[in-house]
N, C-alpha and C positions, 0 to 999 in steps of 0.2 A: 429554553425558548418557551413562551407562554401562549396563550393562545391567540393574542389578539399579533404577536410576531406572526405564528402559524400562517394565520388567513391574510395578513401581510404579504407573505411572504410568495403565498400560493396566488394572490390574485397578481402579484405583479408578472407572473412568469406568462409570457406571448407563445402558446400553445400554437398558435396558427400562422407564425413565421417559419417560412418556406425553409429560408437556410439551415433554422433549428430542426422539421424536419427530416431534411436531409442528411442533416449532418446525423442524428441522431437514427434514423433506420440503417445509414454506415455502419455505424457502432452496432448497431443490435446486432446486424447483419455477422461484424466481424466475432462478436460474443457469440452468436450459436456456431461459427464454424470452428470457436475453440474448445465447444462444449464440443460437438459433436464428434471432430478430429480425434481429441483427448479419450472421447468413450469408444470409437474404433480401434487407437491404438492398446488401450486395456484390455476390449475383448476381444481382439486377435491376438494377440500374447498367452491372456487365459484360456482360451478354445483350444489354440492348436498346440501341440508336442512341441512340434520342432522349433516352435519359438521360445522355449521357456528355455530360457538360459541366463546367466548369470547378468547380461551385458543385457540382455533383453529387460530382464528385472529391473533393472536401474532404469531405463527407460521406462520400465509404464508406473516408478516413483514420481518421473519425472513428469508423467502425465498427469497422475493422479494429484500433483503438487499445481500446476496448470489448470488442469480442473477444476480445483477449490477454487484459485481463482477468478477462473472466468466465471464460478456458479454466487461466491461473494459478494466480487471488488468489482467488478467490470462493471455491471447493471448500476449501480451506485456513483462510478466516477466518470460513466457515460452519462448519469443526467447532471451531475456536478458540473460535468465540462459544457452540456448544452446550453441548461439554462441557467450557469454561472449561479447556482444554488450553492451557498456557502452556510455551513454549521457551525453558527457560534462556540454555540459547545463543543462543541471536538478541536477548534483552537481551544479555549480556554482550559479544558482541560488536560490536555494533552503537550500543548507546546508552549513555551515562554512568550512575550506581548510578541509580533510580528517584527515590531518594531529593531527589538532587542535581539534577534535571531544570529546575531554576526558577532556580539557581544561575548567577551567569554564567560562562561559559569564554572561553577564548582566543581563541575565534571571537569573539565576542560584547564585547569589552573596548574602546573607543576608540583610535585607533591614537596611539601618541607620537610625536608629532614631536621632533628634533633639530636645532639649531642649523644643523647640517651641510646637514637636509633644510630649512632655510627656515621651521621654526618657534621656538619661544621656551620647550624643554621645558617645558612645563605642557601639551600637549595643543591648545594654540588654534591660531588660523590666524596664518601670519607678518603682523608688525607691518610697514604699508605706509610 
C-alpha cells in the first residue's frame, strides 16, 4: 500500500458516524474486560497457594493464550470490523485471489501414488 492508497484510505473512513461509534466503544469495551479478566485470573493463580495446581495451571495457559489475544488481534479486527478497513496486503500475501478460495490447490488434491511408491498410478491403495 503506497501512500497516496494510505491517505485514500484514511480520509474515506466517517470518524463521526454514531453507529461506528458505538459499535466500536462495544468492542473496546469487550477488549479491556478480556484483558483485564485474563490478568485477574493469572494473578490469583500466581498469589495464592491453594490455587496453584495442576488443573489450575492449564487455566491460566489458557488465559495467558486469551490475553495475547485480546492485547494483538482484538484492537486490530475491531477497527477492521468498524470501519470496514481491509489490507490489501495481508490478502495478497497471505491467501489465494478471493475469488479462487473454494478452488482446490495443491494442498488440497489427492496424493498419486506411483508404481515405484506401491500404488497402481490412478490414486488407489496398492493392489494386495
Amino acid at each position: 500500500m503506497n501512500e497516496s492508497e494510505c491517505a485514500s484510505l484514511l480520509a474515506s473512513v466517517q470518524w463521526t458516524d454514531p453507529t461506528n461509534l458505538v459499535s466500536l466503544a462495544v468492542l473496546a469495551f469487550i477488549n479491556v474486560l478480556v484483558i483485564v479478566g485474563n490478568c485477574l485470573v493469572i494473578a490469583a493463580v500466581l498469589c495464592s497457594h491453594k490455587l496453584r495446581s495442576v488443573t489450575n495451571f492449564f487455566i491460566v495457559s489458557l488465559a495467558v493464550a486469551d490475553l495475547l489475544v485480546g492485547l494483538a488481534v482484538l484492537p486490530f479486527s475491531a477497527t477492521w470490523e468498524v470501519f470496514k478497513v481491509e489490507c490489501n496486503r495481508f490478502y495478497h500475501y497471505t491467501l489465494p485471489d478471493r475469488t479462487d478460495l473454494c478452488a482446490p490447490h495443491e494442498t488440497t488434491r489427492p496424493v498419486q501414488r506411483t508404481k515405484r511408491q506401491g500404488g497402481n498410478n490412478d490414486g488407489d491403495m496398492p493392489r494386495q
